[in-house]
C-alpha positions as CSV (number, residue, x, y, z in Angstrom):
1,X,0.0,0.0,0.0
2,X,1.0,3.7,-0.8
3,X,2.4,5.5,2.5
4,X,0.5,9.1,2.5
5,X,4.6,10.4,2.5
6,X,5.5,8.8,-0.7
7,X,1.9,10.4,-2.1
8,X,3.2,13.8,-0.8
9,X,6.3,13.5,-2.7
10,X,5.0,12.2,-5.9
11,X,2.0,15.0,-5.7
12,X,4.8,17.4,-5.1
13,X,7.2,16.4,-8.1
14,X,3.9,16.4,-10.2
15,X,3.5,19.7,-9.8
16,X,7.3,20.9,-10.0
17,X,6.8,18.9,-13.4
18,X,3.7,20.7,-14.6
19,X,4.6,24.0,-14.8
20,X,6.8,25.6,-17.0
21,X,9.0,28.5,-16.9
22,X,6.5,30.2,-18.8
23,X,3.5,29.4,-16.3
24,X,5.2,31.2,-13.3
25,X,3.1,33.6,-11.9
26,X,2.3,36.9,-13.4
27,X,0.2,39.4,-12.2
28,X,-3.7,38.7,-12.3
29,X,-5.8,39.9,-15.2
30,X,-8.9,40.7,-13.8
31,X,-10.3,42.2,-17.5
32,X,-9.7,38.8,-19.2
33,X,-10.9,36.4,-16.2
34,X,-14.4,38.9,-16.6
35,X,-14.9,37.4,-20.4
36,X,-15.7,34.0,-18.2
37,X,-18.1,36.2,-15.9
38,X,-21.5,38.0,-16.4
39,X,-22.6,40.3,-13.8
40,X,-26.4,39.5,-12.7
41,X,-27.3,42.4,-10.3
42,X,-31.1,41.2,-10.6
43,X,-30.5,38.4,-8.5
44,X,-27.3,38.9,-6.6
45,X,-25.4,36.7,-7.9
46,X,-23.0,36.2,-11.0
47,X,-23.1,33.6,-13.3
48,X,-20.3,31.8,-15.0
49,X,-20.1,30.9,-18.9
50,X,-19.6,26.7,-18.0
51,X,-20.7,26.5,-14.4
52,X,-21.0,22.8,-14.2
53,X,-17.6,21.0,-13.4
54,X,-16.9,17.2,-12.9
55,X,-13.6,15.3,-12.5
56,X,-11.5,12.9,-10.4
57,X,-9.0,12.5,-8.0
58,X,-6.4,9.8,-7.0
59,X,-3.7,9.7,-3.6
60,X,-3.9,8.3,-0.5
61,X,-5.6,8.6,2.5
62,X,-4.3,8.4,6.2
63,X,-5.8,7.4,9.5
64,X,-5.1,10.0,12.4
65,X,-3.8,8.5,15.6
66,X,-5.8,5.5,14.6
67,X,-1.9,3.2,14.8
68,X,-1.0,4.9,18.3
69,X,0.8,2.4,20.1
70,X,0.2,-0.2,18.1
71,X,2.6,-2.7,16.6
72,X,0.7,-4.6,14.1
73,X,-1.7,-1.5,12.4
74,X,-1.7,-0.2,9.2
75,X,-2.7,3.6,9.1
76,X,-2.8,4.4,5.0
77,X,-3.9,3.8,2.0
78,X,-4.7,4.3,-1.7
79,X,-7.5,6.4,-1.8
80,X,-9.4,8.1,-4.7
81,X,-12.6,10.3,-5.4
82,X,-15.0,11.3,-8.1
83,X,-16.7,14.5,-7.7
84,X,-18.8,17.5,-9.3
85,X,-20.5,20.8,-8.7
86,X,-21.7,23.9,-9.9
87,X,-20.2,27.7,-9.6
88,X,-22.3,30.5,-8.9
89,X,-19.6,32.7,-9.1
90,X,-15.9,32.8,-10.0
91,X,-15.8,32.6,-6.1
92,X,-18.4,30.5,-4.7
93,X,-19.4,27.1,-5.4
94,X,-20.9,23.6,-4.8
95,X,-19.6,20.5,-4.7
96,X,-20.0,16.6,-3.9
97,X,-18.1,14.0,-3.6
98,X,-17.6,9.9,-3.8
99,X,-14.8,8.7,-1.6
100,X,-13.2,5.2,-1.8
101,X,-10.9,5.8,1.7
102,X,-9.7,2.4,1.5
103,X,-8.3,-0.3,3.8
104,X,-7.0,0.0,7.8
105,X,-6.2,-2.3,10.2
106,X,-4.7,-3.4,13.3
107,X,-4.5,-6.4,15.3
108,X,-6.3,-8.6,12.8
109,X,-9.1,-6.1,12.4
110,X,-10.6,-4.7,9.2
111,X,-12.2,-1.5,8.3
112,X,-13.3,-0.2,4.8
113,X,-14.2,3.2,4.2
114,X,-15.9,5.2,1.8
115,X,-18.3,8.5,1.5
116,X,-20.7,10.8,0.3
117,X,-19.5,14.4,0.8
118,X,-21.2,18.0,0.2
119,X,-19.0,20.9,0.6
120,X,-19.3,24.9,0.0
121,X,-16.4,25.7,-1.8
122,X,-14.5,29.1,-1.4
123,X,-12.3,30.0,-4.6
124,X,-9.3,33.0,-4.3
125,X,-7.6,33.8,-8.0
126,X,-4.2,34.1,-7.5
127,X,-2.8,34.6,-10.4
128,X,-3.9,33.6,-14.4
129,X,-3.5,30.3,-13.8
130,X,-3.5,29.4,-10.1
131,X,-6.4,29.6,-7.5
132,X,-6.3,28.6,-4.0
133,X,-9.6,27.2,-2.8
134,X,-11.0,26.2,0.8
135,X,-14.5,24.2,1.7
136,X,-16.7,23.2,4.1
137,X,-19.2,20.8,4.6
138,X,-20.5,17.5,5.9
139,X,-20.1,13.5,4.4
140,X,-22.0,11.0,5.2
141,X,-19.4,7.8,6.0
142,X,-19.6,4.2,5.4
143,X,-17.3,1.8,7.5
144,X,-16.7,-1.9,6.5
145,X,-15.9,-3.5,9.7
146,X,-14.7,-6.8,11.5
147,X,-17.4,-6.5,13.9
148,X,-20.0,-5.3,11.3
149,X,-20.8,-2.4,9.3
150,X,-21.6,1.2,10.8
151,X,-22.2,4.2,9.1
152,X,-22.7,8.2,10.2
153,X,-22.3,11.3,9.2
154,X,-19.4,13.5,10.3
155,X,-18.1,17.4,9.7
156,X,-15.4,17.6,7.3
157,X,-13.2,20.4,5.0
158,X,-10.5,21.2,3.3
159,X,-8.1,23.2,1.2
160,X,-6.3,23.3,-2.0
161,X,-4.9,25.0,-5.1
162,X,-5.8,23.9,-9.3
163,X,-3.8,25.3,-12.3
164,X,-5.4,26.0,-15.5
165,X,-4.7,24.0,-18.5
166,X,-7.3,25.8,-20.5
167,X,-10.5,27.1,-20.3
168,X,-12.3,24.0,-19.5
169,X,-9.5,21.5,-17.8
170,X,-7.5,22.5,-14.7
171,X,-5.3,20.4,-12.3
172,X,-6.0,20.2,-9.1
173,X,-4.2,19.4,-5.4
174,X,-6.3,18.8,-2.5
175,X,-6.2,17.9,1.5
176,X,-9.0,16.8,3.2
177,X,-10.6,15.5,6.6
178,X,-13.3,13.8,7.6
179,X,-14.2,13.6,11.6
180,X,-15.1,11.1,13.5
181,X,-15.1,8.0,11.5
182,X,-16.1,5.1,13.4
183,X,-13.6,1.6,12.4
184,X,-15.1,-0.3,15.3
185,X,-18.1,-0.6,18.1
186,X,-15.5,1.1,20.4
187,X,-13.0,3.0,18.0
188,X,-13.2,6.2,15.7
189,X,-11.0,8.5,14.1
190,X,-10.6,11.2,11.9
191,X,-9.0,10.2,8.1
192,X,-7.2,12.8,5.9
193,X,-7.0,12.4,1.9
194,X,-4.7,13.9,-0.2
195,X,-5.0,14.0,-3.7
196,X,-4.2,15.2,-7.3
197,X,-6.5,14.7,-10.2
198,X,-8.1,16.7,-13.4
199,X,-11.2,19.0,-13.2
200,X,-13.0,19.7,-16.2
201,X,-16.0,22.7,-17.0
202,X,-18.6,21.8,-19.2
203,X,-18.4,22.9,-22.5
């Protein structure tokens, strides 16, 4: 199984790779993001061009404190995510999420998790082709047990940053944590992701 640190490294020489000399940051041009934008004063809101986005994720997810003091645990995973939303504004949006969290164990116990996840999603431009994001929200866990499966539903966020490719495809880096996951009767914790993956706008 993928440690979460060998997924933080490969994530991070991913996106050394991806950018060129000529895709360092220049300053942000506000005029040409606005040919993407159309004011709508009516109803307090803008509205985008392709509002609708869709895309996937792959990395790995982690366990916190879930291995504490334990000998024979396993704490990571391969994780991955399909998601998909819609933007009110350049700044604002929906999303939600399927997770496939993967496999943990320890001491001959078994959990597999997935979820359901609704966020509010926070966008900053940072420069023509980089944005920083943020999000909170709520999932709805499953957990794949020993003992038997349990499900509940649990606060969770997160933050990130995408580069635009074009128009319509941007790549994108995220962390994020669910709360409160529960891997046994007696047992919960919180799991992290971290990912990389493709967004794309409709067209």
């Amino acid at each position: 199984m993928m440690s979460l640190k060998k997924s933080v490294i490969l994530i991070g020489l991913m996106s050394i790779g991806s950018v060129s000399i000529a895709d360092l940051p220049k300053a942000f041009d506000y005029q040409k993001a606005s040919t993407n934008y159309v004011d709508n004063t009516s109803g307090g809101f803008g509205s985008i061009a392709n509002p609708y986005f869709f895309g996937g994720s792959i990395g790995a997810s982690e366990a916190s404190s879930y291995c504490s003091g334990e000998s024979n645990c396993e704490d990571t995973d391969t994780a991955w995510k399909v998601f998909g939303g819609y933007k009110f504004t350049d700044k604002l949006s929906v999303e939600g999420a399927y997770m496939n969290l993967g496999d943990i164990y320890k001491n001959g116990e078994n959990s597999d998790v997935s979820a359901f996840s609704a966020y509010g999603v926070g966008t900053l431009p940072v420069t023509e082709q980089f944005d920083v994001f943020g999000k909170i929200g709520a999932t709805r866990w499953s957990s794949d047990n020993t003992d038997g499966g349990t499900s509940g539903f649990g606060a969770s966020y997160g933050v990130g940053a995408k580069m635009n490719i074009n128009e319509n495809t941007k790549l994108r880096a995220e962390w994020e944590k669910i709360l409160d996951v529960e891997t046994s009767d007696t047992d919960s914790t919180d799991i992290n992701m971290l990912s990389v993956g493709i967004e794309l706008s409709t067209f």
